[in-house]
C-alpha positions as CSV (number, residue, x, y, z in Angstrom):
1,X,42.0,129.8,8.2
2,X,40.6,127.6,5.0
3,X,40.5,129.9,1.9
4,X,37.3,128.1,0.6
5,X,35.1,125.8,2.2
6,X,33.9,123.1,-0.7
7,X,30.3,121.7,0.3
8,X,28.8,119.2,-1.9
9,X,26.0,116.8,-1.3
10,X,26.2,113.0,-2.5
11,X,24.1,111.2,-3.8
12,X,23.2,112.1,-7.5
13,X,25.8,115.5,-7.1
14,X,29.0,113.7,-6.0
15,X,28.8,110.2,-6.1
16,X,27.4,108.6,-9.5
17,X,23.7,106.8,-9.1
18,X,26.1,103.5,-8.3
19,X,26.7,105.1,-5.3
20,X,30.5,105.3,-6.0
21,X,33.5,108.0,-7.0
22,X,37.0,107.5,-7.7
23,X,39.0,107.3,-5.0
24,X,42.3,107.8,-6.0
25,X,40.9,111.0,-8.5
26,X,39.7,112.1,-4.8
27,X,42.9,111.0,-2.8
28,X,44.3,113.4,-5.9
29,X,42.1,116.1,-6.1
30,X,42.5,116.4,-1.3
31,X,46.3,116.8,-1.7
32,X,46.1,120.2,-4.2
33,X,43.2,121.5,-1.6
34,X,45.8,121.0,1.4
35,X,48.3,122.9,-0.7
36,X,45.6,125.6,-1.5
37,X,44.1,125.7,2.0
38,X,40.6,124.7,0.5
39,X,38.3,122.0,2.8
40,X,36.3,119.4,1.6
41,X,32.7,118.8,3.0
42,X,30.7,116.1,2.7
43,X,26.8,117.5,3.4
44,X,24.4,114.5,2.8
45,X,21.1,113.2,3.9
46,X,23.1,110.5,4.4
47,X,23.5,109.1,8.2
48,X,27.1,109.9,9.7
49,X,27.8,106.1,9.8
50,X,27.6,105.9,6.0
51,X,29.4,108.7,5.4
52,X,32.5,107.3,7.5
53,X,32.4,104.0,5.8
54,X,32.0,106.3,2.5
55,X,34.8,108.2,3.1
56,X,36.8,106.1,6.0
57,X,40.2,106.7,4.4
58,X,39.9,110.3,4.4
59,X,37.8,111.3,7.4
60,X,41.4,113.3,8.9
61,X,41.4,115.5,6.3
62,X,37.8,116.9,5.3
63,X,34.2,117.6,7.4
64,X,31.0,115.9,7.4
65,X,27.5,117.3,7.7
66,X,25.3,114.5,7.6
67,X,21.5,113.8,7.9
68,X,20.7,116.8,6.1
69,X,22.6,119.1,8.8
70,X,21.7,117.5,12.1
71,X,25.5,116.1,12.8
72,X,28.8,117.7,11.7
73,X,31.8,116.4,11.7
74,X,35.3,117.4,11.3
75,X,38.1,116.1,11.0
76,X,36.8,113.1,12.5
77,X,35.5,115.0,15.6
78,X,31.9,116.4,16.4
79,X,31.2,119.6,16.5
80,X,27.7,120.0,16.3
81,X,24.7,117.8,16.7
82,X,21.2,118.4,17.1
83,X,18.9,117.2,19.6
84,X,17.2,114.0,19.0
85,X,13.5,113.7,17.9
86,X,12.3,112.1,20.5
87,X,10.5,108.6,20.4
88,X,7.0,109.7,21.5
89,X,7.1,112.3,18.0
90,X,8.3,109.2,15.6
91,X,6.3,107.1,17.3
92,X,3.3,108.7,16.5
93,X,4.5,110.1,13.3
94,X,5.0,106.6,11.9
95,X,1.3,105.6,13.2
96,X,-0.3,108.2,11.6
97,X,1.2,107.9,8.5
98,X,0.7,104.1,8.1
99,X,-3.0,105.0,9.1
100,X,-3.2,107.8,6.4
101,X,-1.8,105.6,4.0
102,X,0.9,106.9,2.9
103,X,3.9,104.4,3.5
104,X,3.9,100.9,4.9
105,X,6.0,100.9,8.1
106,X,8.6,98.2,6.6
107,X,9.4,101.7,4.3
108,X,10.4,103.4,7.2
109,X,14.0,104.2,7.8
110,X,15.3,105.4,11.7
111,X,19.0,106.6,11.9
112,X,20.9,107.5,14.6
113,X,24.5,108.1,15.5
114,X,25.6,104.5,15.5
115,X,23.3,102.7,13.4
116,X,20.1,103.0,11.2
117,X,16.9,100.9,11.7
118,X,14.3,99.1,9.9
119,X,11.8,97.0,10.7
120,X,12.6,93.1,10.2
121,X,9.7,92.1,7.5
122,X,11.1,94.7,5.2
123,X,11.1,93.6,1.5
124,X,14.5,92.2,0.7
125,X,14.6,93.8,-2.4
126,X,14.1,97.1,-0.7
127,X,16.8,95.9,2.1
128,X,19.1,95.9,-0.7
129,X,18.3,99.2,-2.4
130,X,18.6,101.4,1.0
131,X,21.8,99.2,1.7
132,X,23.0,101.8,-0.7
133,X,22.2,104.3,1.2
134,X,22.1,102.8,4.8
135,X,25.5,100.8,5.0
136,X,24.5,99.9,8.7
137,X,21.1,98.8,8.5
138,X,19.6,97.4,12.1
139,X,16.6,94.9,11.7
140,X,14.2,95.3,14.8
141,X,10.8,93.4,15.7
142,X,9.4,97.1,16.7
143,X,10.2,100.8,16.5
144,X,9.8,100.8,20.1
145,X,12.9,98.2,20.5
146,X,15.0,100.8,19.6
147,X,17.2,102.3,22.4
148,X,19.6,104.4,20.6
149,X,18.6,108.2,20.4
150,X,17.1,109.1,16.7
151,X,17.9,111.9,14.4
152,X,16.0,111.3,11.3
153,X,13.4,109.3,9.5
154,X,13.1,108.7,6.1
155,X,10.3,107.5,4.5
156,X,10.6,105.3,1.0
157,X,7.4,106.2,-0.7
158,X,5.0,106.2,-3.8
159,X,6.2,109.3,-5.9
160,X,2.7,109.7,-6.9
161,X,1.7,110.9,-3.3
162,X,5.2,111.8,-2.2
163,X,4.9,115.6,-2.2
164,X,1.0,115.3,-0.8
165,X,2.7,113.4,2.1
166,X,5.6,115.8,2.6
167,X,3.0,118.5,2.4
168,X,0.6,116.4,5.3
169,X,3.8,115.9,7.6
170,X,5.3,119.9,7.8
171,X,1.6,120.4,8.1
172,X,0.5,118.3,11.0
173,X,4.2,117.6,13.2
174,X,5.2,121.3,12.6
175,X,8.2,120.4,15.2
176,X,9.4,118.1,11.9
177,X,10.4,119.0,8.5
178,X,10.2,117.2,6.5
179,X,12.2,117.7,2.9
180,X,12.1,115.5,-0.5
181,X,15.6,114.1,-1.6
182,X,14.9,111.8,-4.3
183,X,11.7,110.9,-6.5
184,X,10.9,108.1,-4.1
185,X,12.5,109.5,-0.6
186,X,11.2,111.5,2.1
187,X,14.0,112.6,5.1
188,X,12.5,113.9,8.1
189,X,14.3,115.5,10.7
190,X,13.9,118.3,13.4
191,X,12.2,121.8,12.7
192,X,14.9,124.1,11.5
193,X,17.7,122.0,10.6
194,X,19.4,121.7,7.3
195,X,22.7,121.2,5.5
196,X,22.8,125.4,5.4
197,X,22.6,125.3,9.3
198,X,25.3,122.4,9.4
199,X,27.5,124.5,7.3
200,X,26.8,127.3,9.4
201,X,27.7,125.6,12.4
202,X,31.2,124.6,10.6
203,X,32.1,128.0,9.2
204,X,31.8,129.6,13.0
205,X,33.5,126.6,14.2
206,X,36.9,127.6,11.2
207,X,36.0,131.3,12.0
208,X,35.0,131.4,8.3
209,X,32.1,133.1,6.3
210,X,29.5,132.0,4.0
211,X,31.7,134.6,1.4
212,X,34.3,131.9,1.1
213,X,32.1,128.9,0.3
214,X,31.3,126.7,-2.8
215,X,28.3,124.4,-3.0
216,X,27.4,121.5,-5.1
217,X,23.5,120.3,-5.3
218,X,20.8,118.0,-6.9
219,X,17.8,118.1,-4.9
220,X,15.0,119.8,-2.7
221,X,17.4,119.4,0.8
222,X,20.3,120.9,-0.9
223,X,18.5,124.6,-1.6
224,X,19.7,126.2,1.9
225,X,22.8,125.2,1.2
226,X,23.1,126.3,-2.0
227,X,21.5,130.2,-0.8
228,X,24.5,130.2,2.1
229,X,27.1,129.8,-0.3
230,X,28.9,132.1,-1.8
231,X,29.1,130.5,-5.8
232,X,26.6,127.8,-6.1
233,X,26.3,125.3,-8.6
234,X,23.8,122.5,-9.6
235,X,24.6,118.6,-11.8
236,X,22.5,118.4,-15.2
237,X,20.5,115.9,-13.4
238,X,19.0,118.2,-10.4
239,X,16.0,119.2,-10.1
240,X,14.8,122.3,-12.1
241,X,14.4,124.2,-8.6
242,X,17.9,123.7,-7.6
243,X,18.9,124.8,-11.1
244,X,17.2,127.5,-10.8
245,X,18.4,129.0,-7.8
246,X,22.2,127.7,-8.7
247,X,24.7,130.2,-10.4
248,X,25.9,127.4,-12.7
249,X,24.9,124.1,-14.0
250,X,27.8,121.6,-15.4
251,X,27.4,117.7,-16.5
252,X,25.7,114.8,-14.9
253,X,26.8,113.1,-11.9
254,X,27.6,110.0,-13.5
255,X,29.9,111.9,-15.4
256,X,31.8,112.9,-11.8
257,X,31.0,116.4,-13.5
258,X,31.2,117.9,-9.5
259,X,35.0,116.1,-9.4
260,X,36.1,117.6,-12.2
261,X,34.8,121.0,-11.6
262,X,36.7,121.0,-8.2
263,X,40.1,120.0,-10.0
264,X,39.4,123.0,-12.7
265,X,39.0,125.2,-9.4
266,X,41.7,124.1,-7.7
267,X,43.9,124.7,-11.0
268,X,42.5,127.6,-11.4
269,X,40.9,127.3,-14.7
């Protein structure tokens, strides 16, 4: 049995806003958690693709709970995954939000296990922003071309009308949720799911409790998480919800603040 279970998010908690961390800090930083029977998680929007190219070298030794809980991996096997939404709900979801106006369908991002999709007259500057994101981006004529089942949506959008549009969505496709995870960036996914229920999922499958686990978060997706764990603790650059519901703020992702807090922990400072 793990003695701590180390759950942090990515993007702006982990990984700096290049979308990087240093690897051989990290390759460092798994050996002392072997030796002190502590597992790393990755819990990310992120779809489980990108997390495996992310973390490719190291996918034997930690867990993954990608697209904001829907799909939990560990030790490079799945253990959970939720059911798909299913292509009659994004279907429609995607028409009535291009007819609301809220978001252009070419800002609409569709992942699934293998691959994530967006339509082929995107913008290529936006092609190459979610490539940061999205390392397996699949360019399709039509939404409806799509034969791989789908697990989450995400919409890039206006931040002006961003939390009107989140509001609009849980409010009219109650069988969604939908959750903000970055000024611009909308993830929608199943009713229900969240990183806390992916971590849930992993502590039964270790025959661990929420008592032993640690938490890193930034942003609106990360706040179940953050409740189920144990010690909690936000970057300087989350959102002043997060910090508030954190027991402890430390530096700025950019900094690797979350990395260096983890060797301090595992050293026992």
């Amino acid at each position: 049995m793990y003695k701590k279970i180390i759950a942090t998010d990515m993007d702006g908690t982990f990984l700096r806003n290049d979308h990087g961390f240093d690897a051989s800090r990290f390759r460092n930083l798994l050996m002392q958690f072997k030796e002190k029977g502590y597992l790393f998680v990755a819990a990310s929007g992120r779809s489980l693709p990108s997390l495996k190219q992310l973390f490719e070298e190291f996918l034997d030794d930690i867990a993954l709970v990608a697209e904001n809980g829907a799909v939990v991996v560990y030790r490079n096997q799945t253990i959970y995954l939720d059911d798909p939404i299913q292509p009659s709900t994004y279907l429609a979801l995607v028409d009535e939000l291009v007819k609301s106006g809220y978001v252009h369908p070419q800002y609409v991002t569709l992942s699934g296990l293998k691959a994530s999709y967006m339509l082929d007259k995107v913008e290529e500057g936006l092609y190459r922003e979610l490539s940061g994101y999205y390392h397996d981006i699949v360019l399709v004529p039509s939404f409806e071309d799509i034969s791989e089942e789908i697990i989450k949506l995400n919409l890039y959008i206006d931040e002006a009308i961003r939390v009107e549009a989140q509001d609009w969505i849980n409010k009219h496709f109650q069988q969604l949720s939908a959750v903000t995870t970055g000024f611009t960036s909308i993830d929608i996914i199943l009713s229900g799911v969240h990183k806390g229920i992916g971590l849930s999922h992993l502590c039964q499958h270790l025959g661990v409790t929420g008592e032993n686990l640690i938490a890193f978060g930034d942003n609106q997706n990360d706040l179940e998480m953050l409740k189920l764990a144990a010690y909690s603790v936000a970057t300087e650059n989350a959102i002043d919800e997060v910090k508030a519901q954190a027991d402890l703020v430390i530096g700025h992702c950019n900094d690797e603040a979350v990395m260096a807090y983890m060797e301090e922990l595992v050293n026992g400072n």
